[in-house]
C-alpha positions in Angstrom: 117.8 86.0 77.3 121.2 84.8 78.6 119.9 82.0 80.6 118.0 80.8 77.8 121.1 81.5 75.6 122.9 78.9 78.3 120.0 76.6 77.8 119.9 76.1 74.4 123.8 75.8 73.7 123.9 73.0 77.0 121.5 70.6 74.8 123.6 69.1 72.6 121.3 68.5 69.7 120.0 71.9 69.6 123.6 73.3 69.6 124.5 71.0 66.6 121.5 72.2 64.6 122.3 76.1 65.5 126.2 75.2 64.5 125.0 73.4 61.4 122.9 76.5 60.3 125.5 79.2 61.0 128.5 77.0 59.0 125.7 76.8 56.1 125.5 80.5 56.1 128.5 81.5 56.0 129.1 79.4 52.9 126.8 81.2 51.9 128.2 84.1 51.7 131.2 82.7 50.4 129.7 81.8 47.0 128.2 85.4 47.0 131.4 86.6 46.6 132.9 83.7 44.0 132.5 85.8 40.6 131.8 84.7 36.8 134.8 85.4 34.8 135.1 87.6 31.3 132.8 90.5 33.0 133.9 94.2 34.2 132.7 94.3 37.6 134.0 98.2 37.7 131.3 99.1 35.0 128.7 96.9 37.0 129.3 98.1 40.0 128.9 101.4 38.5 126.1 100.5 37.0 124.0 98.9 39.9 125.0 102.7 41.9 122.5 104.5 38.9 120.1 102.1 38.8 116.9 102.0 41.5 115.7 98.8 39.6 118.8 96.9 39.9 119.9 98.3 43.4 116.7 97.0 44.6 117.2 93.4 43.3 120.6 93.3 44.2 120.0 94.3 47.9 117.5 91.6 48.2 120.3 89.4 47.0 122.8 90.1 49.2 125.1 92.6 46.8 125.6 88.9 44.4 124.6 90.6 41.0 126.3 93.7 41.5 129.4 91.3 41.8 128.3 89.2 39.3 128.5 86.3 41.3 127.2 81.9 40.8 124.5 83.0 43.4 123.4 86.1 41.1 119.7 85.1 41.0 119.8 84.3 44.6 116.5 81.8 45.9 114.1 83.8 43.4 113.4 80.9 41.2 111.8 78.6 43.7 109.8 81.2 45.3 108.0 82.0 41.7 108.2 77.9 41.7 106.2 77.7 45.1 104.2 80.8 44.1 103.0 78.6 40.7 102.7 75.7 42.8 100.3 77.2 45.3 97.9 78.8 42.4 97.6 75.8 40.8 96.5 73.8 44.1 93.8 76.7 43.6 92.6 75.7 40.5 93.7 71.5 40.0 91.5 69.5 42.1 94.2 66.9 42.4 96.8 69.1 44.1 94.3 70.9 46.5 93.5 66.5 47.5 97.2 66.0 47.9 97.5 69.1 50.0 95.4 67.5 52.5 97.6 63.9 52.3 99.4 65.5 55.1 103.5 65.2 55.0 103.0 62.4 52.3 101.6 65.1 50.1 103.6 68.1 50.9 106.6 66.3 50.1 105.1 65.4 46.8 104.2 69.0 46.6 107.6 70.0 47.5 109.6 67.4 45.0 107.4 69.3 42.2 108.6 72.9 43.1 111.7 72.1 43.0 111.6 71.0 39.5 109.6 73.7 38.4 112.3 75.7 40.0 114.9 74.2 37.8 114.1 75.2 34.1 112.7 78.6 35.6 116.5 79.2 37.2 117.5 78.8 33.2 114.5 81.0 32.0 115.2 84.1 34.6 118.7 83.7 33.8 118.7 83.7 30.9 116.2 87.1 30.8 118.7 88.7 33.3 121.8 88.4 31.1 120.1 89.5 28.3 118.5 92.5 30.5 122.3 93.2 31.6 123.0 93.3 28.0 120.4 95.4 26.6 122.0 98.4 29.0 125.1 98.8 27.1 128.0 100.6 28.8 129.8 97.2 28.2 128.6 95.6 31.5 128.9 92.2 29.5 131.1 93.0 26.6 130.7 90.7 23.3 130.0 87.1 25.3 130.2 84.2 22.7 127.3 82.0 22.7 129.2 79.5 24.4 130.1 81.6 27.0 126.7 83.1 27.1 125.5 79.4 27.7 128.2 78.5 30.3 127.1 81.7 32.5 123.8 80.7 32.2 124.5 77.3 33.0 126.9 78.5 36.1 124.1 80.9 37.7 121.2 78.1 37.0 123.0 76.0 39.3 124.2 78.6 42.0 120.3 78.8 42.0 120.0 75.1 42.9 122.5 74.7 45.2 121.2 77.6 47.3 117.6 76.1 47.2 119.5 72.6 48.6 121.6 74.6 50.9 118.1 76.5 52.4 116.3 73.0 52.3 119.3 71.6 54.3 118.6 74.5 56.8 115.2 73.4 57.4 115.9 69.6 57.9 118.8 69.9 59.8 119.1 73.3 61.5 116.9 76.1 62.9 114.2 77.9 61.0 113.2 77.9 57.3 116.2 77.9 55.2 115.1 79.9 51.9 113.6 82.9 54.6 117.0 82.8 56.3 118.6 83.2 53.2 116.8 85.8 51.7 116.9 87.8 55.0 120.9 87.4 55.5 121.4 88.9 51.9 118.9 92.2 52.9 121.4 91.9 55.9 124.5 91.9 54.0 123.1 94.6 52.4 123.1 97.2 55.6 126.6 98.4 55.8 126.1 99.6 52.1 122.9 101.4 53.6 123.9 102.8 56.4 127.2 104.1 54.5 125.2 106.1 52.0 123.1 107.6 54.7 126.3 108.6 56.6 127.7 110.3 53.4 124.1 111.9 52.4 124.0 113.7 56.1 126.3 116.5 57.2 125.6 119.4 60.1 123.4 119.8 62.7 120.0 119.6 60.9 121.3 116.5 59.1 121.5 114.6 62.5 117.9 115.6 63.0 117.1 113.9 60.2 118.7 110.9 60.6 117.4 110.8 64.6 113.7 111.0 62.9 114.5 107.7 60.3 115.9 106.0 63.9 113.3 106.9 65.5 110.9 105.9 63.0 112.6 102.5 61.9 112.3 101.7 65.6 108.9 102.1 65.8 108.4 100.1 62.5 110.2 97.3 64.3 108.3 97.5 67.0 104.8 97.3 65.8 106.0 94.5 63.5 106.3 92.4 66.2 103.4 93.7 68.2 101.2 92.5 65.1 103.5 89.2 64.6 103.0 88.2 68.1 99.3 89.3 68.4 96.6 86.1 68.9 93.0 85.9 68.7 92.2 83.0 71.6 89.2 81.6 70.7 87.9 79.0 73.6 87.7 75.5 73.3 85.9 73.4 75.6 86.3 69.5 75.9 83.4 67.3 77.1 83.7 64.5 79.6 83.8 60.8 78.7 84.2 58.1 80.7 86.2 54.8 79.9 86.1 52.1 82.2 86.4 53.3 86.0 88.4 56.7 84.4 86.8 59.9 83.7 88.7 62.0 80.8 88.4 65.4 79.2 86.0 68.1 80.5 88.8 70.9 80.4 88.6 74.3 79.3 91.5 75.7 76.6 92.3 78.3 74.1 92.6 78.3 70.0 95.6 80.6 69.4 94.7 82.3 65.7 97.2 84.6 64.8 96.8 88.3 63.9 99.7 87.9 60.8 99.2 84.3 60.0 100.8 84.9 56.5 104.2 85.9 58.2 106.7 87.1 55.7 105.4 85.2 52.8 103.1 88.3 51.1 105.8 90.5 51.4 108.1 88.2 49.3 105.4 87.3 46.7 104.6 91.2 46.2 108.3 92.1 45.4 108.3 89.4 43.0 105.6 90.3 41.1 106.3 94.2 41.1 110.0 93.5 39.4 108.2 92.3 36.6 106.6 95.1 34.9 110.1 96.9 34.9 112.0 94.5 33.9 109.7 93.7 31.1 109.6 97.6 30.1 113.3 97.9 30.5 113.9 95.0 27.5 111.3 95.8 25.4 112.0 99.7 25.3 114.6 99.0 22.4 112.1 96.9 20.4 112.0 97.8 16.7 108.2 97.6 17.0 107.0 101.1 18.0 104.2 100.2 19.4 105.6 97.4 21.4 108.6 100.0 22.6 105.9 102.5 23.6 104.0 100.6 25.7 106.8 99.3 27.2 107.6 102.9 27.8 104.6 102.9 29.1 104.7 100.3 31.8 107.9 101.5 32.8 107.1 105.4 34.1 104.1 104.6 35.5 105.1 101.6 37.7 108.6 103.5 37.9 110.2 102.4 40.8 112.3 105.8 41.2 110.8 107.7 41.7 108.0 105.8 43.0 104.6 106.5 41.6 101.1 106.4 42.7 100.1 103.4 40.5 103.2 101.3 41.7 102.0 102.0 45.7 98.5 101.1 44.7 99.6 97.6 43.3 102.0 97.2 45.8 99.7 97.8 48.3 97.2 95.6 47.0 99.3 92.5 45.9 100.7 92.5 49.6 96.8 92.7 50.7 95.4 89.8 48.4 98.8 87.9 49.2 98.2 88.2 52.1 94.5 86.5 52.1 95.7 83.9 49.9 98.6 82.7 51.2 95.9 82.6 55.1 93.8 80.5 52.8 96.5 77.8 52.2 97.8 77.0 55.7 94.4 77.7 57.5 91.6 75.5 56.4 89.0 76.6 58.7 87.1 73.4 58.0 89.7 70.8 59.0 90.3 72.7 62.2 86.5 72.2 63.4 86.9 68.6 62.5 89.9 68.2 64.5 88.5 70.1 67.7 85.1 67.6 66.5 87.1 64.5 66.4 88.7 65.3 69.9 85.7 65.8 71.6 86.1 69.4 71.5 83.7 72.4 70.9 83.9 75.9 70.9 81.0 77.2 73.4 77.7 78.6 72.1 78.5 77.1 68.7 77.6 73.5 67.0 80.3 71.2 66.1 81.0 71.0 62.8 79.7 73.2 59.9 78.9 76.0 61.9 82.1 75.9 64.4 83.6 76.1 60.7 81.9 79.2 59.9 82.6 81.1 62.6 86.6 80.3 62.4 86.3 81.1 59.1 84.8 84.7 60.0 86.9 85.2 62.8 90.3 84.7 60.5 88.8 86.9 58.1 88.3 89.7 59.7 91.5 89.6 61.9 93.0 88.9 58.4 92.0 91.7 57.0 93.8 93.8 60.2 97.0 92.1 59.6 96.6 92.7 55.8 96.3 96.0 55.8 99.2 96.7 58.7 101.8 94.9 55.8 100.2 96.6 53.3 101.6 100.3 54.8 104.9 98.9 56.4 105.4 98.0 52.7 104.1 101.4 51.1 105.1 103.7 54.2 109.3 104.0 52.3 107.4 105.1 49.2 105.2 108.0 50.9 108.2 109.0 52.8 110.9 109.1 50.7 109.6 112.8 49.2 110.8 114.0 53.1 114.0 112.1 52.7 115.1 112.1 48.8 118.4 110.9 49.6 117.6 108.3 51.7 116.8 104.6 49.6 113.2 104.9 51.8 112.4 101.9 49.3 114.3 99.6 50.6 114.1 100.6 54.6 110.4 99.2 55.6 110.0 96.2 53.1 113.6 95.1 54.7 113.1 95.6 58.3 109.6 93.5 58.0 111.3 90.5 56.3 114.2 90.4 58.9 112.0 90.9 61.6 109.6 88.7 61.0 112.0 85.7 59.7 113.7 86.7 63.4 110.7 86.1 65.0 109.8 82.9 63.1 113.2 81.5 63.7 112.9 82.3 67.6 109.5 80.8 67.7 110.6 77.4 66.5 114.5 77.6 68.8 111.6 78.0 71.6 109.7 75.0 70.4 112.8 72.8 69.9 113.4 73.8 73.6 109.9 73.0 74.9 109.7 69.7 73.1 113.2 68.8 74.3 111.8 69.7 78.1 108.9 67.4 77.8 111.5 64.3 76.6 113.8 65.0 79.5 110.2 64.0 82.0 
């Protein structure tokens, strides 16, 4: 690890780009911690301490809404933006054709996120003021509409410039920029953690306890990158062809098809989705309808987040699942794979180029899919059956977090490796 620590900080390119990423962090954090005026951070502080709901959305971004901060609704925005994006190359014909452009149409693809990201950084800031409103205990005191319109207008663009700031990560330093950002605020978030599990434990049978959640959270850790690193290696055999006086091709290689081709991504989606249904009960429960205030009622203890009940594993589980399958769907097209290997001169052996070298990948991903699937789909749920054993524990917060970081990790090592290997191929 040191030597390829030595490595990688002796190319001078590679040590710009890890420079570069750090400095952008850091700044980061710096406009975490810049707060809006005219609001009692005391009472919100307080506030954040009661609530499971909020807690949860302000570990996930980095402790900024609990100070109140112009990064308050963090990178969330463009990840419903990309999430919108992606269903909709689903169902438009024309988007699913300019997925296949190549980089010409990603970037197009890209371009239109980000301003679908833009008026929803208004719209979910908009619903999280009011939200912070609808609590009472003067969190917001009696804002003025201008006032109401400048915060908004202050958190919209902390949004953007976070969304440029992650971009510039990806073009210029090392990994993807929004993951990095989204795992340094569940980071950020640790010392709070592990502080309340310090005060929660006292004696001898409380060390026990917190040896088991070690002891646990290491194996967690462990088998997440056991599955992140697992392959499928399907052969691939090349024919011979002869050009001129020079015989070429006629080796023998290996299809890597990963066991968690998804990464991350589900995991991120779910959460998304499952803050919906409370927030939408919590500012609806003061309607002066009845019957819209009772169903919103409604929503709101049966997908209740704490404590956690059966309903809001069972869609958890399942949107991390069907995430999971989708998200496969978009960056593995098992079709243009067998074309490639077809156009190469490639084949995989005891199957026909083409349709049916299609159908196989396409089976094959499936099914080691579906083993990848599930294995998110109880490191995400696994917190919620356990916090029973360890009430005062935040369990909700413990497995979901040590997947993201973990895996962004991973994915950020896997491309420093990549830079490196590319970098030794220039050098002959």
């Amino acid at each position: 690890m040191w030597n390829k620590l030595i490595q990688v900080f002796k190319t001078k390119d590679l040590r710009n780009r890890i420079i570069f990423t750090i400095v952008i962090l850091v700044l980061i954090r710096i406009l975490s911690h810049i707060p809006i005026p005219g609001v009692d951070l005391d009472a919100l502080k307080a506030f954040f301490d009661k609530s499971k709901l909020f807690g949860l959305l302000d570990v996930f971004s980095g402790g900024t809404m609990r100070r109140f901060s112009i990064g308050m609704m963090g990178v969330g925005p463009y990840i419903n933006a990309s999430i919108i994006m992606q269903l909709l190359a689903h169902v438009i014909p024309s988007l699913e054709a300019m997925q296949k452009e190549g980089d010409e149409g990603r970037k197009k693809i890209n371009q239109w996120t980000r301003w679908i990201a833009v008026p929803l950084a208004f719209l979910q800031s908009y619903g999280m003021i009011m939200l912070l409103r609808s609590q009472g205990q003067g969190l917001l005191g009696n804002i003025t509409p201008f006032q109401l319109f400048s915060v908004i207008l202050v958190t919209a663009t902390g949004t953007i410039l976070l969304m440029w700031l992650g971009e510039l990560i990806t073009e210029r330093g090392i990994g993807n920029g929004i993951s990095l950002i989204i795992a340094l605020g569940i980071i950020a978030g640790l010392p709070s953690i592990v502080q309340s599990v310090g005060v929660s434990y006292t004696g001898v049978s409380s060390l026990i306890g917190v040896a088991g959640l070690i002891l646990l959270s290491l194996v967690v850790i462990v088998s997440i990158i056991y599955v992140n690193e697992g392959n499928r290696l399907i052969p691939v055999s090349y024919a011979r062809r002869m050009r001129g006086i020079k015989m070429y091709g006629g080796m023998d290689t290996q299809l890597p098809l990963k066991l968690n081709t998804a990464g991350v991504i589900p995991i991120i989606f779910a959460m998304s989705f499952m803050i919906f249904p409370n927030l939408i009960s919590q500012f609806f429960s003061n309607a002066r309808t009845p019957f819209i205030a009772e169903a919103a009622k409604w929503v709101g203890k049966t997908f209740s987040v704490s404590p956690p009940t059966v309903w809001y594993g069972i869609l958890y589980f399942v949107l991390v699942v069907a995430f999971t399958f989708f998200y496969t769907s978009v960056i593995f097209n098992p079709k243009e794979i067998s074309e490639n290997i077809q156009k190469q001169g490639g084949f995989v052996p005891g199957m026909r180029p083409g349709t049916e070298t299609a159908k196989y990948l396409g089976f094959i991903i499936v099914r080691i899919t579906l083993i990848g699937a599930v294995f998110l789909g109880i490191i995400s749920v696994l917190p919620l059956m356990l916090q029973g054993a360890y009430a005062s524990f935040d369990m909700l917060i413990g497995g979901t977090s040590i997947l993201i970081v973990v895996s962004v990790i991973l994915e950020t090592v896997r491309q420093l490796d990549a830079q490196m290997i590319m970098r030794s191929y220039e050098e002959y």
